[in-house]
C-alpha positions as CSV (number, residue, x, y, z in Angstrom):
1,X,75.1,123.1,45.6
2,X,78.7,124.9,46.5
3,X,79.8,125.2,50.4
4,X,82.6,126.6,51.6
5,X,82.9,123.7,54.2
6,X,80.9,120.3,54.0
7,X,80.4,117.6,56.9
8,X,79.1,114.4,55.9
9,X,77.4,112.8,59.4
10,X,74.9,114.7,61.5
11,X,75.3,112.1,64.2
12,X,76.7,114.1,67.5
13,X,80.1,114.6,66.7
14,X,78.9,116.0,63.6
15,X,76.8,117.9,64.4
16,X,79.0,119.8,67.8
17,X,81.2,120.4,64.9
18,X,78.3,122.4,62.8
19,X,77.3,124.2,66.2
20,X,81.2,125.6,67.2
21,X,81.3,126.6,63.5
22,X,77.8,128.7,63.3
23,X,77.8,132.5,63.2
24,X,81.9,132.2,61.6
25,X,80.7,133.8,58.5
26,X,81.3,130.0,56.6
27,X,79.2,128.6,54.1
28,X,78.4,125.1,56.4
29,X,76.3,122.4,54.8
30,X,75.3,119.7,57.0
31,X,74.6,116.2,55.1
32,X,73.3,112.9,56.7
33,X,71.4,110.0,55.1
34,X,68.3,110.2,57.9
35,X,66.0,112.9,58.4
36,X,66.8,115.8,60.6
37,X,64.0,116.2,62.4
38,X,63.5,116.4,65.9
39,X,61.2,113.6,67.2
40,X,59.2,114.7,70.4
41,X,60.2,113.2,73.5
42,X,58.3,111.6,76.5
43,X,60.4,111.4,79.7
44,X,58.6,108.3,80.7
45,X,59.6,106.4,77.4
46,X,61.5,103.7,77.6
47,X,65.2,104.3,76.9
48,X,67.5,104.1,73.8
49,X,69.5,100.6,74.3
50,X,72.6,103.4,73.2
51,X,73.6,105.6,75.7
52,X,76.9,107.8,76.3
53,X,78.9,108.4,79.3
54,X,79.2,111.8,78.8
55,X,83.0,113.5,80.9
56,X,82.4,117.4,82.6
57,X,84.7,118.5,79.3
58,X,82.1,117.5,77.0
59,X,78.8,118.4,78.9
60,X,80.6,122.4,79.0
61,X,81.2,121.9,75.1
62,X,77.6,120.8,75.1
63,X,76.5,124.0,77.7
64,X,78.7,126.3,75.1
65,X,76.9,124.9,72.2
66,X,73.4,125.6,73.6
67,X,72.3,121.7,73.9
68,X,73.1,121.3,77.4
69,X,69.7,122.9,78.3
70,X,67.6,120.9,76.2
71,X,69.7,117.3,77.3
72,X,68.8,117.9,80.6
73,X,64.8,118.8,79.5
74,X,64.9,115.4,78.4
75,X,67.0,112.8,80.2
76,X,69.9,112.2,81.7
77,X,71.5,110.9,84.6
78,X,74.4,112.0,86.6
79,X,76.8,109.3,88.2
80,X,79.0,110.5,91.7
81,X,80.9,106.9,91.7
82,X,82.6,104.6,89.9
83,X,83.1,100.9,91.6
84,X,85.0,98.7,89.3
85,X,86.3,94.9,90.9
86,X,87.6,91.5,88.7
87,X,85.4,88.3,89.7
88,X,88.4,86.1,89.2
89,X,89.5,87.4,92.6
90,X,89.4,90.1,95.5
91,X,90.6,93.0,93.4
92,X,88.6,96.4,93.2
93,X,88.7,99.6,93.1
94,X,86.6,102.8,94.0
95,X,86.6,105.9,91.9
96,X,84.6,109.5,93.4
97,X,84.0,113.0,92.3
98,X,84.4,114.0,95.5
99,X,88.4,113.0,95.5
100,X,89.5,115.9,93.2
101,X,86.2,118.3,94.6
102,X,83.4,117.5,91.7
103,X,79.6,117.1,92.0
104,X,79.6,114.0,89.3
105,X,82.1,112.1,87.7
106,X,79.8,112.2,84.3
107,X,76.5,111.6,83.1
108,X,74.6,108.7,81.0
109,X,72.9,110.1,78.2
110,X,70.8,107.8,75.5
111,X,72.6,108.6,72.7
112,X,69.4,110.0,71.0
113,X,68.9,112.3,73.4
114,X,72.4,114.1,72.7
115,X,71.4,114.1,68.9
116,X,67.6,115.8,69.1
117,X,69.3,118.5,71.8
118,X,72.2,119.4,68.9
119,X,69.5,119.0,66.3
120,X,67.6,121.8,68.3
121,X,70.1,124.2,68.1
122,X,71.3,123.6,64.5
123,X,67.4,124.2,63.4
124,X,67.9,127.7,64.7
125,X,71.5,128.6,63.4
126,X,72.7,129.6,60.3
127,X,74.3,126.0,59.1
128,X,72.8,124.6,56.3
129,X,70.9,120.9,56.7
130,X,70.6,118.7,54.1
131,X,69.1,115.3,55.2
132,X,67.6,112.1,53.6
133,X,71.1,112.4,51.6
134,X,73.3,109.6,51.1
135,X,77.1,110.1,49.5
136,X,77.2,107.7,46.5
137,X,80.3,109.2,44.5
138,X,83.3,111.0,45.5
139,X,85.6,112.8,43.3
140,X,88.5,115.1,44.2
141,X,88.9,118.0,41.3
142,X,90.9,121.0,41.0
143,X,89.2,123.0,43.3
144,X,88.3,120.6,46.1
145,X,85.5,118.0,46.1
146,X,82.5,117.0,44.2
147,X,79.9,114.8,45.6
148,X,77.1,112.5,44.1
149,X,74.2,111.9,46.0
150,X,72.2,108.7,45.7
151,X,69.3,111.1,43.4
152,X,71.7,112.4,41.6
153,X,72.5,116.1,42.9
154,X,76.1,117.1,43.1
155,X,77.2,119.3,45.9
156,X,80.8,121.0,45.9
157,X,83.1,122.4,48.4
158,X,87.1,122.7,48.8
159,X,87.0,121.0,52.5
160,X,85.4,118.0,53.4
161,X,84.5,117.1,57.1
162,X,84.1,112.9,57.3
163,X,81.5,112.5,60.7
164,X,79.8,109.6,59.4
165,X,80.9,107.0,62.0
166,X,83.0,103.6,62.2
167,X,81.7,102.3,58.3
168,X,82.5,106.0,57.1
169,X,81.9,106.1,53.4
170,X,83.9,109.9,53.1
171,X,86.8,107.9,54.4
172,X,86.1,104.8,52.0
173,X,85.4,106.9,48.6
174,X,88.6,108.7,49.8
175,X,90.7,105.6,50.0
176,X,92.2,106.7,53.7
177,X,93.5,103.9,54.8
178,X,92.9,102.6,58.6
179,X,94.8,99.7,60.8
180,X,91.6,97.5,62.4
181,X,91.1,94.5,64.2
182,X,87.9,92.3,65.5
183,X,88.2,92.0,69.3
184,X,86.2,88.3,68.7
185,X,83.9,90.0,71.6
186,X,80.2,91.3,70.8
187,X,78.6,94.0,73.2
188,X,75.2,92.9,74.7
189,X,73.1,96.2,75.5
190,X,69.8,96.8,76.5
191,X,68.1,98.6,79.8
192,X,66.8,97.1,83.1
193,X,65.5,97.9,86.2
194,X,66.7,96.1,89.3
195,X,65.1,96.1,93.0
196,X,67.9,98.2,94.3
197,X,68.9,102.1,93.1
198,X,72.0,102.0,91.6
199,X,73.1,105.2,94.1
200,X,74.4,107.1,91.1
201,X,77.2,104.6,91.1
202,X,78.4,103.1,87.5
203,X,79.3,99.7,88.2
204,X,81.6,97.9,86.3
205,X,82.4,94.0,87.2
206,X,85.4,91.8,85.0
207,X,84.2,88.5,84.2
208,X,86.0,85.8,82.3
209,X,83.7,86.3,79.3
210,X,84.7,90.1,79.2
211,X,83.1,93.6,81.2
212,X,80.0,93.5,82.2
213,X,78.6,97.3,83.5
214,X,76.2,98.7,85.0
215,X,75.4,102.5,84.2
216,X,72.8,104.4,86.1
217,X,69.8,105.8,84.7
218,X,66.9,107.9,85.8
219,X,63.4,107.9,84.7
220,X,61.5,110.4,86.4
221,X,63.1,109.8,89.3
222,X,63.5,106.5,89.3
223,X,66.6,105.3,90.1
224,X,66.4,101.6,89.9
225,X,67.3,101.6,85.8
226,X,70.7,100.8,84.0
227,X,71.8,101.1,80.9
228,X,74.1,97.5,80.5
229,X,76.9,96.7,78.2
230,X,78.0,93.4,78.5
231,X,81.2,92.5,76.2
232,X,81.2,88.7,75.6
233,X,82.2,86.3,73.2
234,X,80.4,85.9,70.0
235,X,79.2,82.6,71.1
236,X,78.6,83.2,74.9
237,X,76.6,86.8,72.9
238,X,74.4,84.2,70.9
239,X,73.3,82.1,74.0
240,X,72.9,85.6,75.9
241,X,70.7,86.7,72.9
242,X,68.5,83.5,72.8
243,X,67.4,83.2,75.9
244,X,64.3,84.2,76.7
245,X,63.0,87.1,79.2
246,X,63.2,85.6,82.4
247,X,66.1,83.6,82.2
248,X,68.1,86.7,80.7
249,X,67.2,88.3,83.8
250,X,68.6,85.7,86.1
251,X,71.7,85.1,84.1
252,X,72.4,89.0,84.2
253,X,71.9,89.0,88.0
254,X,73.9,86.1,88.3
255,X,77.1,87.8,86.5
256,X,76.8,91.0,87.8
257,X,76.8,89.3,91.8
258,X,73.5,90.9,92.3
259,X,74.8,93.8,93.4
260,X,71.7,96.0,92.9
261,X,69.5,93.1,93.8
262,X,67.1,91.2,91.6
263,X,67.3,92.4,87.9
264,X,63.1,93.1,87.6
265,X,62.2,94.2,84.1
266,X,64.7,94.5,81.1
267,X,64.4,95.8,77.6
268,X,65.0,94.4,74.3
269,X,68.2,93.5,73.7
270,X,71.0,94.7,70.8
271,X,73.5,92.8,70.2
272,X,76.9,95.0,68.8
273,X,80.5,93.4,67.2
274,X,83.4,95.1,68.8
275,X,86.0,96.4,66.4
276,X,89.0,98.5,67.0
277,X,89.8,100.9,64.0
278,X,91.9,103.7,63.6
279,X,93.0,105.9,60.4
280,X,96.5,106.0,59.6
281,X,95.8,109.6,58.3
282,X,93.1,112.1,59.7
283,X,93.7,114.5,57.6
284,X,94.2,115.1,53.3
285,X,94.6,117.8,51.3
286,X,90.7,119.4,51.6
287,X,89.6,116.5,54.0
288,X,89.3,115.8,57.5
289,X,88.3,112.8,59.4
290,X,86.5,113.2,63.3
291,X,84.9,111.0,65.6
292,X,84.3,106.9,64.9
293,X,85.2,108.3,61.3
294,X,88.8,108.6,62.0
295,X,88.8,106.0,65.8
296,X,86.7,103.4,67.1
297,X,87.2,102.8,70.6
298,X,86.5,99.5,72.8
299,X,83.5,100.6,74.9
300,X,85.4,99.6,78.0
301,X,85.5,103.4,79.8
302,X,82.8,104.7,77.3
303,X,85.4,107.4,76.1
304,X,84.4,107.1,72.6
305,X,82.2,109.7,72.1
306,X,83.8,112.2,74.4
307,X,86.9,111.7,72.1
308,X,84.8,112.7,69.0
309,X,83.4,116.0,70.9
310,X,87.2,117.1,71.4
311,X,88.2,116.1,67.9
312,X,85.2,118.2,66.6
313,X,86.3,121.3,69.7
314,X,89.7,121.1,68.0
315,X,88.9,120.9,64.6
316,X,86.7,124.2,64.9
317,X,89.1,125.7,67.3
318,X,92.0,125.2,64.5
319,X,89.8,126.6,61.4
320,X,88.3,129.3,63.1
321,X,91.9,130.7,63.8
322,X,93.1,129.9,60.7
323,X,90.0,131.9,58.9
324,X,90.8,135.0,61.5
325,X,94.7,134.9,60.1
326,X,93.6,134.5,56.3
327,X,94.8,131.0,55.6
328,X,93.3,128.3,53.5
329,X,91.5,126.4,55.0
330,X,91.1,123.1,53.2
331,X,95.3,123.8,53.2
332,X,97.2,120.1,54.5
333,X,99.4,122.7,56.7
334,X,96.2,123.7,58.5
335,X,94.7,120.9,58.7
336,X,97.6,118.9,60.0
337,X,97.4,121.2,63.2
338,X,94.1,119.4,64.3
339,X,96.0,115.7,63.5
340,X,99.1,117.0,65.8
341,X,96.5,117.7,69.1
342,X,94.3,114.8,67.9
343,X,96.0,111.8,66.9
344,X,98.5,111.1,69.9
345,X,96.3,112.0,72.7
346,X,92.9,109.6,70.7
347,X,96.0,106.7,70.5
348,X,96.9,106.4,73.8
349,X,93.3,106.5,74.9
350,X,93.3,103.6,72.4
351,X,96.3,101.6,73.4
352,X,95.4,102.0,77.5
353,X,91.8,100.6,76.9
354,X,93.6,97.7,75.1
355,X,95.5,96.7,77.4
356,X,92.6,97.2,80.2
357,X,91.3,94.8,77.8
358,X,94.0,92.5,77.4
359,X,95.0,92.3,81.2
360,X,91.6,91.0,82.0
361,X,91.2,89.0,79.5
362,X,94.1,86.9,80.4
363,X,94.4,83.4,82.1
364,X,97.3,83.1,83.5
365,X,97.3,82.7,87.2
366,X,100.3,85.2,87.5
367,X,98.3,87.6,86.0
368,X,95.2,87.2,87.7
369,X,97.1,87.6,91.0
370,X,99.3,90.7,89.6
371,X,95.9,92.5,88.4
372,X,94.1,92.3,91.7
373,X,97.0,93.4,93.6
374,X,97.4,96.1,91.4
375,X,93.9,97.3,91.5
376,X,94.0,97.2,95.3
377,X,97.7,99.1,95.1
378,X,96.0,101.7,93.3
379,X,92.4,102.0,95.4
380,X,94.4,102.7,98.5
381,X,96.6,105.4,96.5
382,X,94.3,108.4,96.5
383,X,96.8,110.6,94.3
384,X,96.8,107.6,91.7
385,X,93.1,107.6,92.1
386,X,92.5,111.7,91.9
387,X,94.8,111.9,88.9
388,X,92.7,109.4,86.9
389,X,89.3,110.9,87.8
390,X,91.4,114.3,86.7
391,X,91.8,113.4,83.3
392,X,88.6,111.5,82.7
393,X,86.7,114.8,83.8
394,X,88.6,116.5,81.4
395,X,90.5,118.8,83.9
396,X,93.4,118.5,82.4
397,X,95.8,118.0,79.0
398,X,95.5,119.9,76.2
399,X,91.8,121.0,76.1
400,X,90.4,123.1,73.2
401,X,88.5,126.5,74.3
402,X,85.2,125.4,73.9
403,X,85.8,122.2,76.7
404,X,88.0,124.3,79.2
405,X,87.1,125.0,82.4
């Protein structure tokens, strides 16, 4: 099978990617190792333990892709506030939409739910899906790239799209290299409901362990669910993970202060590694890395998959003007126009969450005091305050067409 563009991973990045490039006259072929079907939905399920806190720029690249509509058929819950304080002292700090004029700061979207809304729309265009497919072989030739499929079947294109997340096996077969490290931290998530409504507030408290939030959800109008993501160590994550239903629930409500009360009911839980990872490279002659492919992002701000959305608006921004001026576009000079937008803005995400990491991670008494005065230096500094909220909306910086306001 011959395309004139290949993307390997039909998870969301993925797919947006596949949805900005519909209807541009390209030969698209969409691969993934799952089926891609749409599952029905029940909005009183229970949730997805992995959800997404989705910024304003990527719900309007999801409203231009079509998805929007069918995200919001199913489930997802907007958030107005962001409260975020250290429990090694008095620091804290209050983020609102309402400081630079928005309705919501975001939303929190099970992960799944993101997926079956692009799947919806790719159904009904004109890119090609190829599912239950897994990349076995990899083999650059003269005219591009030939994959080999775990049954055999060899597919062929001159540009190669690598969406298949953190353990990419496009970037592995290709021998990009990447700089990685373990954060020696694992990521407890599951969902919960708790006595009080979480006032479409996420809530996000620094323990010594590591971050422990709280992200509103919404089940038919119930507002007493969270989605939680509690960053620990590996061994504090093993005694989270082994206790049993009732004393999870107290232990929870203990670290979070029971702010929203008495934790009631919670899921099952999933316990995650945390690794940082970043490709030295995003781009090769005829190949393109996007999404957890090229960065993996500590879960701290939950920018990670808003950072694939804009890699994948960029992407398609960049080949859709190359194909209107004639160029080649599995060309390294076109190609390297989507690294230049991409790769400085996705490393300083990077190195700010690590050092949000590292600052609250740290012991020192010096820097337990400076933190906590700094965080309530900043909460009384609206401008400070507005200018953050600013960029995590995506109101600003270099935004690609389909994300603008």
């Amino acid at each position: 099978m011959q395309a004139d563009l290949i993307i390997v991973g039909a998870g969301m990045v993925g797919s947006a990617l596949a949805l900005a490039l519909r209807d541009s006259g390209l030969n698209t072929l969409l691969v993934d190792g799952g089926p891609l079907q749409v599952k029905p939905f029940a909005t009183d399920a229970p949730f997805e333990p992995r959800v997404s806190a989705l910024s304003m720029a990527s719900q309007r690249l999801l409203e231009r892709l079509g998805a929007w509509e069918g995200i919001r058929a199913r489930r997802c819950s907007p958030y107005r506030d962001m409260r975020v304080w250290d429990a090694s002292g008095t620091g804290q700090i209050h983020f609102s939409a309402a400081s630079v004029h928005a309705e919501v700061l975001g939303h929190i979207v099970e992960n799944r739910v993101v997926q079956d809304a692009l799947l919806e729309q790719l159904h009904s265009s004109d890119v090609q899906l190829l599912g239950d497919a897994r990349v076995e072989q990899l083999r650059r030739t003269e005219h591009g790239w030939l994959l080999t499929l775990g049954d055999g079947r060899e597919l062929r294109t001159p540009l190669l799209i690598a969406a298949d997340g953190a353990n990419s096996a496009v970037r592995r077969l290709a021998g990009c290299e990447t700089r990685e490290w373990d954060y020696l931290h694992h990521a407890v998530v599951t969902s919960v409901r708790c006595s009080k409504v979480h006032d479409l507030t996420a809530w996000q408290r620094f323990t010594d362990d590591g971050p422990l939030a709280f992200l509103p959800l919404d089940r038919q109008g119930d507002k007493h669910w969270c989605s939680i993501v509690w960053s620990c160590t590996p061994s504090e994550a093993g005694r989270v993970m082994g206790l049993d239903d009732e004393a999870f629930r107290a232990t929870l409500g203990a670290a979070f202060e029971h702010q929203l009360g008495t934790v009631l009911e919670a899921d099952p839980r999933v316990c995650i590694p945390l690794r940082q990872r970043h490709a030295k490279r995003y781009i090769e002659p005829g190949l393109a890395l996007i999404g957890d492919a090229a960065h993996v992002i500590h879960p701290l701000a939950g920018q990670g998959v808003n950072l694939g959305f804009l890699d994948a608006a960029v992407l398609a921004e960049v080949l859709l003007h190359a194909q209107q001026r004639g160029e080649t576009l599995a060309d390294k000079r076109v190609l390297s126009r989507f690294e230049r937008r991409r790769m400085p803005y996705n490393l300083a995400m990077m190195a700010s969450m690590e050092g949000f990491e590292r600052l609250f991670q740290a012991d020192q008494p010096t820097l337990r005091w400076l933190r906590n005065v700094g965080l309530r230096l900043v909460d009384h500094h609206e401008q400070a305050k507005a200018l953050f909220v600013r960029q995590a909306l995506g109101l600003s910086g270099d935004l690609p067409e389909l994300a603008r306001p």
